[in-house]
C-alpha positions as CSV (number, residue, x, y, z in Angstrom):
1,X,116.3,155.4,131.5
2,X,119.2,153.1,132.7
3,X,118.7,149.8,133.7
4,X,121.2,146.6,134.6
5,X,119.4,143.9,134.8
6,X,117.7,143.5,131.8
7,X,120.3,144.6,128.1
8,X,117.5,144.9,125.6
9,X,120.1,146.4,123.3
10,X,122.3,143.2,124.0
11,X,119.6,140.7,123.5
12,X,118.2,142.6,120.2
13,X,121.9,142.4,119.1
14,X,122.5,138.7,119.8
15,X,119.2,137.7,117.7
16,X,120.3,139.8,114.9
17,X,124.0,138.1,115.0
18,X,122.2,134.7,115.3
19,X,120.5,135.5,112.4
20,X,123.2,136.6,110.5
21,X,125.3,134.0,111.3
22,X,122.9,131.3,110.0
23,X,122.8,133.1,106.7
24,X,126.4,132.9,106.8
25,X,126.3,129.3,107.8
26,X,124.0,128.4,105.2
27,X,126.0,130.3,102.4
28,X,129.0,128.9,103.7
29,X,127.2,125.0,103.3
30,X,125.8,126.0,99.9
31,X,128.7,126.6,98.2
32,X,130.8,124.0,99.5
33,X,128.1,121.4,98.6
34,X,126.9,123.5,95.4
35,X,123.5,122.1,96.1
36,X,120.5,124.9,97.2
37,X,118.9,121.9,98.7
38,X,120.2,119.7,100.8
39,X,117.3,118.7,104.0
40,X,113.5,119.2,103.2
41,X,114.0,122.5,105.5
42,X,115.6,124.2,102.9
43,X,112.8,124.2,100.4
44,X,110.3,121.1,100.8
45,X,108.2,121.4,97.3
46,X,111.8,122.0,95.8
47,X,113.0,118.8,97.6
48,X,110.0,116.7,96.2
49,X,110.1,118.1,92.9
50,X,114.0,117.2,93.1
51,X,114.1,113.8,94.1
52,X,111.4,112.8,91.3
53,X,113.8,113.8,88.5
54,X,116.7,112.5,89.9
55,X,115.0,109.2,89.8
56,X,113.6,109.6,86.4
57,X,117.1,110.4,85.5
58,X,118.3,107.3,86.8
59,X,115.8,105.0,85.0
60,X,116.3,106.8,81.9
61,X,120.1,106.7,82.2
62,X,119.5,102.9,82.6
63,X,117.3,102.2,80.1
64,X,120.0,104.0,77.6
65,X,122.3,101.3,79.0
66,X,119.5,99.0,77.9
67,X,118.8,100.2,74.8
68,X,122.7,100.2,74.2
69,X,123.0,96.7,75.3
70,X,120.3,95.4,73.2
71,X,122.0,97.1,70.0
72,X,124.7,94.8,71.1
73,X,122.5,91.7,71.4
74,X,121.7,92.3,68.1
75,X,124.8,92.8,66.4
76,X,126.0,89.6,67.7
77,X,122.9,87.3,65.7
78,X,123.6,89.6,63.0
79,X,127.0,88.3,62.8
80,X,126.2,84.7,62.5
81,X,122.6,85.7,60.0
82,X,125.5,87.2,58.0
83,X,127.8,84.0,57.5
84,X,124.6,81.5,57.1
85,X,123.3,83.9,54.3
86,X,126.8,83.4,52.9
87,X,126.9,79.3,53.2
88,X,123.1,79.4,51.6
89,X,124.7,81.4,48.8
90,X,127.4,79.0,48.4
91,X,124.8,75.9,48.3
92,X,122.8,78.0,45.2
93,X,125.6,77.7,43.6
94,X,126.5,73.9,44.2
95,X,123.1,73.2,43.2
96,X,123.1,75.2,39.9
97,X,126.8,73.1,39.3
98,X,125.5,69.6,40.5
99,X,122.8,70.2,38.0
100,X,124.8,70.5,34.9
101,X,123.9,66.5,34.5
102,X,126.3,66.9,31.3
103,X,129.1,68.5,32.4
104,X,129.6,67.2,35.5
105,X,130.5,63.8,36.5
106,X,129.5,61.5,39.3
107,X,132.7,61.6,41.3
108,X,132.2,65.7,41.4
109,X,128.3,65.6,42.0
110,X,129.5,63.3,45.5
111,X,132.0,66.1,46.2
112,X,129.6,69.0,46.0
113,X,127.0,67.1,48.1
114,X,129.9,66.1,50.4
115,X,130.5,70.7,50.5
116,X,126.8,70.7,50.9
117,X,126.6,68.0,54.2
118,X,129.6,70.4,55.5
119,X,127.6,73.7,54.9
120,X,124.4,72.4,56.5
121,X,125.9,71.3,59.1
122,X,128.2,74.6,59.5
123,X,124.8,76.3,59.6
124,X,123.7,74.0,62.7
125,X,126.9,74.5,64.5
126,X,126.3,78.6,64.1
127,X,122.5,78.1,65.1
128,X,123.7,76.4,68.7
129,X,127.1,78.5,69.4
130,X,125.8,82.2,68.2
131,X,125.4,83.5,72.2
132,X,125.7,87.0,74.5
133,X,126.9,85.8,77.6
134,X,126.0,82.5,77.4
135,X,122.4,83.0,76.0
136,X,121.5,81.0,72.6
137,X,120.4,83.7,70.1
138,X,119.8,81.9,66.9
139,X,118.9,78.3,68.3
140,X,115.2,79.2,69.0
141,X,115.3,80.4,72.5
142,X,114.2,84.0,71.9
143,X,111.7,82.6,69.2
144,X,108.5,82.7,70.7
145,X,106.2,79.7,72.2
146,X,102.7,78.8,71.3
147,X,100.1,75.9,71.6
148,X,97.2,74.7,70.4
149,X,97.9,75.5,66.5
150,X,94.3,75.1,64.8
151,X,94.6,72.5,61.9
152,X,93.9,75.3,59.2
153,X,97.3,76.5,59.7
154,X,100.3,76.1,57.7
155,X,102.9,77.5,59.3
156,X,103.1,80.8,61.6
157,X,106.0,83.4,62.0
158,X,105.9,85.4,65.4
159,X,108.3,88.5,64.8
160,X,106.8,90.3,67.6
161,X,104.3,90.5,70.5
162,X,103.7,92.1,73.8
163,X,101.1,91.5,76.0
164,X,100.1,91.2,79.6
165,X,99.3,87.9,81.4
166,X,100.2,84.5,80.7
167,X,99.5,84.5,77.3
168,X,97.7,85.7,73.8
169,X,95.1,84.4,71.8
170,X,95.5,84.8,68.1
171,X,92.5,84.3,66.4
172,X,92.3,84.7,62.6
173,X,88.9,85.7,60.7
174,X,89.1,84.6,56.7
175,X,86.7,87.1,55.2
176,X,87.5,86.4,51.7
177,X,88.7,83.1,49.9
178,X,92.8,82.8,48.1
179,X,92.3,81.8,44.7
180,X,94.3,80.5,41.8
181,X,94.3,81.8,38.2
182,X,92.8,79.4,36.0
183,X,90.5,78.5,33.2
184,X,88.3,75.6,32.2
185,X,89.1,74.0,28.9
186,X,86.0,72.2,27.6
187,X,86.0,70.1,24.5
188,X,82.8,67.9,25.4
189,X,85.0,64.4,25.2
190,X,88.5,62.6,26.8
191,X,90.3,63.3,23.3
192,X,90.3,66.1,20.9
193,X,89.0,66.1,17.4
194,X,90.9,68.2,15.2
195,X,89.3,66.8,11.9
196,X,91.8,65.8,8.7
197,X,95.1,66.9,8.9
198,X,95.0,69.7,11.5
199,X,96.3,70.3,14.4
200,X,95.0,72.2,17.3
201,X,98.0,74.7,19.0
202,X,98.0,76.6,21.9
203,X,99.6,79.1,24.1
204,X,100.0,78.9,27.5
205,X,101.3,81.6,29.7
206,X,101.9,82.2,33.5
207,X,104.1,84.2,36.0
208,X,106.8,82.6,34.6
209,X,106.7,82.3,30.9
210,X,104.6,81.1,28.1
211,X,105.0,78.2,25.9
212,X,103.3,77.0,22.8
213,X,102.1,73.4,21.9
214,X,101.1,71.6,19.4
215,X,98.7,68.6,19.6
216,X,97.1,66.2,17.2
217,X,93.3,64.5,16.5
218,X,92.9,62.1,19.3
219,X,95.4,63.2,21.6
220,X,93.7,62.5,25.0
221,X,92.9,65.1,27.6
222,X,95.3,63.0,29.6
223,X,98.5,63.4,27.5
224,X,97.2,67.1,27.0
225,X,97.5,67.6,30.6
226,X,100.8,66.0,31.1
227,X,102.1,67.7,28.8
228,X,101.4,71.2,30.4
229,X,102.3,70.2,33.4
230,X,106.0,69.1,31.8
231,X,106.6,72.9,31.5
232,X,104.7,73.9,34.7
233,X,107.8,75.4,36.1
234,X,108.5,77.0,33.0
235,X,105.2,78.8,32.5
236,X,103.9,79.0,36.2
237,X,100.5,77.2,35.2
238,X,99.2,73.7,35.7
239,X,97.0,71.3,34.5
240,X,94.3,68.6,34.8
241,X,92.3,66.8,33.2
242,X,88.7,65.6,33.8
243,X,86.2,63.5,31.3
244,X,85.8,65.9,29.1
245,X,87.2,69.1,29.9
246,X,91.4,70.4,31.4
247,X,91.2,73.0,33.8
248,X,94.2,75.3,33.8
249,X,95.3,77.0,36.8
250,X,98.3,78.8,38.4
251,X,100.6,77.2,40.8
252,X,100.7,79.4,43.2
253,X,97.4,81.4,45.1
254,X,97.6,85.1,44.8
255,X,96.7,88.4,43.1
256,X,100.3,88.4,41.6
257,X,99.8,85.3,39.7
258,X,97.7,84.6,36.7
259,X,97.4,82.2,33.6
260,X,96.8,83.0,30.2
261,X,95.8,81.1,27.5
262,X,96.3,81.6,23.0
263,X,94.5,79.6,20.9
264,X,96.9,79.8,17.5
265,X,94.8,77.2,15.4
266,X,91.8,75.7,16.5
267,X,91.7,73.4,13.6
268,X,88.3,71.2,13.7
269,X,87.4,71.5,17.1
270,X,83.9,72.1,17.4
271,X,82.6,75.1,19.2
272,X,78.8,74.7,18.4
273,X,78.3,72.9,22.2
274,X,79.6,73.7,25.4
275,X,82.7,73.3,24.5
276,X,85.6,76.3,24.4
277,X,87.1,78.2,26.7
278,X,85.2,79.3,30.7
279,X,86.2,81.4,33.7
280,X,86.3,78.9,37.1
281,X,83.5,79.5,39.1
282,X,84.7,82.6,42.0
283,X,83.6,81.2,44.8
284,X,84.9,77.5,43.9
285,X,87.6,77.4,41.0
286,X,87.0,73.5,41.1
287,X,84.0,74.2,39.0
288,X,84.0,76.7,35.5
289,X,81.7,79.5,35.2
290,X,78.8,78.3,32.8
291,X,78.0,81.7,32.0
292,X,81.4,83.0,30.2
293,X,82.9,81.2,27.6
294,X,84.8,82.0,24.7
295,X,84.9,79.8,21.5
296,X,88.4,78.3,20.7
297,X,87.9,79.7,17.3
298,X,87.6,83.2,19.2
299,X,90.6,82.9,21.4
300,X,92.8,84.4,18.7
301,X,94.1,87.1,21.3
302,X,95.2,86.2,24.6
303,X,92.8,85.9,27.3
304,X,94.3,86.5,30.8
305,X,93.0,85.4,34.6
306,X,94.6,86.8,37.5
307,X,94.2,84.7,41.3
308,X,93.3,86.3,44.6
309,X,94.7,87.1,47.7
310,X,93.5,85.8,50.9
311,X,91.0,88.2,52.9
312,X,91.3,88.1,56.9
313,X,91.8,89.8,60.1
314,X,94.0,88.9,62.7
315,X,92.7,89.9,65.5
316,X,90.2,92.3,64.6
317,X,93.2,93.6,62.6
318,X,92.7,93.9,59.0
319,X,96.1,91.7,57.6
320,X,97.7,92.2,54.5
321,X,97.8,89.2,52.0
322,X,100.1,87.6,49.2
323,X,98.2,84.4,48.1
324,X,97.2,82.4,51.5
325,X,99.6,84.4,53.9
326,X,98.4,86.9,56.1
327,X,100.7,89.8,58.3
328,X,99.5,92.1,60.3
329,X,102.2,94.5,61.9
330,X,101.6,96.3,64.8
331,X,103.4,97.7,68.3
332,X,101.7,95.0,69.7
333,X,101.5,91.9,67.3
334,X,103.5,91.4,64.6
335,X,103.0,87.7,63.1
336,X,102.9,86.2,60.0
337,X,100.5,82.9,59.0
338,X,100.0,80.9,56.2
339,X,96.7,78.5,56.2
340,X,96.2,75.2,54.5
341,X,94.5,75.5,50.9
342,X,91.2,74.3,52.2
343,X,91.0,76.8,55.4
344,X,92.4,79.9,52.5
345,X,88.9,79.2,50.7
346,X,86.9,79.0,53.7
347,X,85.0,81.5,55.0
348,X,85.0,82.1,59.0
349,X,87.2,81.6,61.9
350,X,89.9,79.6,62.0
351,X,89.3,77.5,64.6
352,X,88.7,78.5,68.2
353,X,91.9,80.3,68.0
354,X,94.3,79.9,65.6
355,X,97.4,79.2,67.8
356,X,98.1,80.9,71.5
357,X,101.0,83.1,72.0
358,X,102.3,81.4,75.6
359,X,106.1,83.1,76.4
360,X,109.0,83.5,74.0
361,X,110.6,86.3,72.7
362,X,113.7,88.9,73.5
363,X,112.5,91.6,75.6
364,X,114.2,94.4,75.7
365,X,113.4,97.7,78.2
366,X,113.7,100.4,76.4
367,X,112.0,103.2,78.7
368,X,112.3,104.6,81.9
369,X,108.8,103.7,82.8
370,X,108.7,99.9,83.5
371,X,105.3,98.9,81.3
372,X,104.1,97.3,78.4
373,X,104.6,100.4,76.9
374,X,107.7,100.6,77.2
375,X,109.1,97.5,76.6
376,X,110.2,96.3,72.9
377,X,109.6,92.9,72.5
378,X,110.7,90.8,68.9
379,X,111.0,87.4,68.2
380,X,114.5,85.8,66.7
381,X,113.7,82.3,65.0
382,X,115.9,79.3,64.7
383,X,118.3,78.8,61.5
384,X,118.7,75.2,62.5
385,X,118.5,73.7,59.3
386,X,115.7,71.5,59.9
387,X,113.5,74.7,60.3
388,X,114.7,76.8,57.6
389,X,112.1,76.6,54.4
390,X,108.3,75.4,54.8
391,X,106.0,72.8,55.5
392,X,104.9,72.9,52.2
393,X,108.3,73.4,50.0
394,X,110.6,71.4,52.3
395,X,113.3,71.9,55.0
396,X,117.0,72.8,54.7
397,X,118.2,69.7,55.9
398,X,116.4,67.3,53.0
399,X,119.3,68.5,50.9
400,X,121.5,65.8,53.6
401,X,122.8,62.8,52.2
402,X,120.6,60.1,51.0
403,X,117.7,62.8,51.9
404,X,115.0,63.3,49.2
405,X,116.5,66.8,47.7
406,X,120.3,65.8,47.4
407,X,122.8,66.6,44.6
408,X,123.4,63.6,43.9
409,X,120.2,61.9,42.9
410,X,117.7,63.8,44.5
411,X,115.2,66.8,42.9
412,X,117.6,69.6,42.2
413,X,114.4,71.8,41.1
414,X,112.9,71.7,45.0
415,X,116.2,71.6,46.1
416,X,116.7,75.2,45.2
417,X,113.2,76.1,45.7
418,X,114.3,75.1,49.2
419,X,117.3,77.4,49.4
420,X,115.5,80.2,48.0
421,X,113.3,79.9,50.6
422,X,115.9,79.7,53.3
423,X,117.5,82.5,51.6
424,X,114.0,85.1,52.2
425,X,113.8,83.9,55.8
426,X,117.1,84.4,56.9
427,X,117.6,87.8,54.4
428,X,113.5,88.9,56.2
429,X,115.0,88.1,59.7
430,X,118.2,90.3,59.0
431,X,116.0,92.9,57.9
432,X,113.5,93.0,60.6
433,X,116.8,92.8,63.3
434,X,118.4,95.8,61.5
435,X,114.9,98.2,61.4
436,X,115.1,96.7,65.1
437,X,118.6,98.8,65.9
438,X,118.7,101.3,63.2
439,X,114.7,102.5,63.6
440,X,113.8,101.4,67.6
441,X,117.0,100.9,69.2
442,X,118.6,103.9,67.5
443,X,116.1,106.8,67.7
444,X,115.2,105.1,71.6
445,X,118.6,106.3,72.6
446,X,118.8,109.3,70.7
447,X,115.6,110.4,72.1
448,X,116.2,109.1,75.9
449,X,119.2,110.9,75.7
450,X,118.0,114.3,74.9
451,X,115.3,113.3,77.9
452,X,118.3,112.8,80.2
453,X,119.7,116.5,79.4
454,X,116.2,118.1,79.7
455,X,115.7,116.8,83.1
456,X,118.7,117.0,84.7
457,X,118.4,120.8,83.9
458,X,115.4,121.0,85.5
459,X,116.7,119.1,88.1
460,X,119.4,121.5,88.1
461,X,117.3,124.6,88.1
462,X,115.6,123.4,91.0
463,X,118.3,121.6,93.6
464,X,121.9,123.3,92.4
465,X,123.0,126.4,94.2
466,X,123.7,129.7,92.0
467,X,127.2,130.4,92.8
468,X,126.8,134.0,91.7
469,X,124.0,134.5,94.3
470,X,125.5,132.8,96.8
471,X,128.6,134.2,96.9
472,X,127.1,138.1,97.2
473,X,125.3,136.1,100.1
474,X,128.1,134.9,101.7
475,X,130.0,138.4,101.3
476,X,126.9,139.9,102.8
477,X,126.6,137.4,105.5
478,X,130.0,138.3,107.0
479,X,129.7,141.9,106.8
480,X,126.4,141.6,108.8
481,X,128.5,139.1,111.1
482,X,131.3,141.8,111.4
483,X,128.6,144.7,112.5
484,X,126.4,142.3,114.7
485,X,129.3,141.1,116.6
486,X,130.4,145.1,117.2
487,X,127.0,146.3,117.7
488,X,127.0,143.1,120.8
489,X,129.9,144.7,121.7
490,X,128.5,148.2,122.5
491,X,125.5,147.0,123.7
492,X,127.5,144.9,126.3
493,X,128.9,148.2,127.2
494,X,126.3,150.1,127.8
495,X,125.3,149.0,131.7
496,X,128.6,150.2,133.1
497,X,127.8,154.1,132.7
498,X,125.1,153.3,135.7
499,X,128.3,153.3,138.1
500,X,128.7,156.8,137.1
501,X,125.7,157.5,139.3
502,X,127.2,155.7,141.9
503,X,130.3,157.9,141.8
């Protein structure tokens, strides 16, 4: 059958070279952009899929640049922790020389106190210059802010804490009392009776040492007492006296400390009363235990107390204790608190709250995913000198000048106390800044950067064009091209052998 006015063959051939040529086309396009995808027409669940881990990519490439950048906040406090642990050293040994009452004369005394005014105030100068880009690091301003501080507390360290909303409640439960080490003495008068030529000696021991004394018939309770106390920071233990009794008791709160007591000769005291030696009362060491005693005459071997720690939670949190500090450490909280000796033996809340959490802190993003999660927060406290030590032992900057714990004629013994003090925070803060880049900075960009390189192949896998395909594509393409455009060709042809018939 022959017909000229409609080319079937022709308009079969034309589809089939528009077809090829679109394959052609679109081999051509993916191997000059290398991408499979490039419109949602090419594979729309691809596209999608695509476009969710490229931008997961991109917030985990930048919270590597986050993490990196925070490893370099860091580095720069470090620097400055590092020289003000190495002026603190340098006042330890002043103190130890200034000391030496004689060996050292007046004229050099003033010239280490006039090394110590220039290290202290070397310390403030590195507090209020240490900065990244203009930011104060060690001044206080990434220290973290809080308010209403209930009574019962000492003092407070905030080394970390995330939350959501304007601020954080931190509420401290005490569910078991600090207590000292200690014993009651009881010799049923305000002097001792040793009878006729005898002497009654002791031994008294703490966390520090023991010492052994010697004491006379009528030697008050008083002079007994003072007398301990003389070589308190020899032995660790106290004294004082009452009427008729000395109670003895460690200096410090705590399972680590204890008191002991020897009783070498108990010459003529009497033991046939209530006098000799009792436990303090658990649940108030202001008061002995009537129910244990021990004569004097049976103290022969050493009889040994040891304190307690404080029990509490922070937060529901059960904290661990050394004496009447509390931590707790957590992703969320870390803080540190010690209370006052009166709220450390009282049992209940402390306060309302024990202090709010209200802003503060460095910040840092560490995650792709902008949440609470994954942001790492950590607080960086002052070393200003006037904040370095406690409210309890004494500040940095009481070592000025004319201040109470000078070199010159100031207490030398608190004066180191002080520094040793100083010493723990700034060494603690180092510490906590170097688990901060070694342990959360460091693994965060080892293990973001593995993420990086698992997604982008998946990315990959999905969006990038296989070369190898696409090139037998494209070789295909044009040989269908080739043999569609002939095949047109013929078919185009094909109408002219009707003017045969019309010969």
């Amino acid at each position: 059958m022959s017909r000229i006015n409609s080319n079937v063959q022709s308009l079969i051939a034309q589809r089939v070279l528009q077809q090829n040529q679109r394959s052609l086309s679109t081999s051509l396009e993916r191997l000059s952009t290398g991408l499979r995808i490039s419109r949602g027409a090419d594979d729309p669940a691809g596209l999608i899929a695509s476009e969710n881990l490229r931008s997961e990519i991109k917030s985990t490439n930048q919270a590597v640049a986050n993490a990196t950048r925070a490893d370099q906040v860091v580095n720069i406090a470090e620097g400055g922790l590092q020289e003000v642990s190495s002026l603190l050293t340098e006042l330890q040994g002043l103190i130890t020389s200034s000391s030496s009452s004689a060996g050292i004369s007046n004229a050099e005394r003033q010239a280490n106190q006039l090394q110590v005014d220039s290290i202290l105030q070397t310390i403030d100068r590195i507090s209020s210059a240490t900065s990244f880009q203009g930011v104060k690091l060690l001044n206080g301003s990434f220290d973290f802010r809080t308010s209403n501080v209930a009574s019962g507390v000492a003092d407070y360290r905030i080394n970390a804490a995330k939350y959501t909303g304007g601020s954080l409640h931190t509420d401290i439960l005490v569910t078991g009392s600090a207590q000292q080490a200690g014993f009651y003495l009881s010799f049923g008068a305000a002097s001792i009776d040793t009878g006729v030529n005898s002497q009654f000696t002791i031994e008294i021991g703490g966390v520090f040492g023991t010492r052994q004394l010697t004491f006379s018939s009528s030697t008050t309770l008083t002079n007994i007492a003072a007398a301990i106390n003389s070589f308190a920071s020899v032995t660790g233990t106290q004294a004082k006296a009452s009427a008729t009794g000395i109670k003895l008791f460690s200096s410090e709160f705590g399972s680590q400390q204890y008191t002991s007591i020897k009783v070498v000769r108990a010459a003529g005291i009497a033991s046939g009363g209530q006098e000799g030696i009792y436990d303090l009362n658990t649940s108030n060491t202001n008061s002995a235990a009537a129910s244990v005693r021990t004569t004097f005459a049976n103290a022969v071997n050493t009889i040994t107390d040891k304190g307690q720690d404080l029990q509490a939670t922070i937060n529901g949190i059960i904290a661990t204790a050394n004496g009447k500090s509390i931590r707790i450490n957590t992703d969320f909280l870390d803080v540190e608190t010690t209370l006052t000796t009166t709220q450390a033996q009282t049992l209940g809340a402390v306060g309302t709250h024990a202090f709010t959490i209200t802003g503060g802190g460095a910040d840092f993003q560490l995650s792709g995913q902008v949440n609470i999660a994954g942001r790492v927060s950590i607080g960086i406290q002052t070393v200003n000198t006037s904040l370095l030590g406690t409210s309890t032992t004494g500040y940095l900057n009481s070592l000025v000048a004319g201040q109470a714990n000078n070199l010159v004629d100031g207490n030398s013994e608190q004066a180191q106390r002080i520094v040793n003090r100083a010493i723990e925070q700034v060494s603690s803060l180092r510490g906590r800044l170097g688990a901060f880049q070694s342990n959360t900075v460091g693994s965060t960009i080892r293990s973001l950067s593995v993420s990086v390189e698992n997604t982008t192949a998946a990315e990959s896998a999905i969006r990038d064009a296989d070369f190898a395909a696409e090139t037998a594509g494209l070789t295909r393409s044009q040989i269908l091209v080739n043999a569609s455009t002939n095949v047109l060709g013929l078919a185009n042809q094909a109408p002219q052998s009707v003017l045969q018939l019309l010969g």
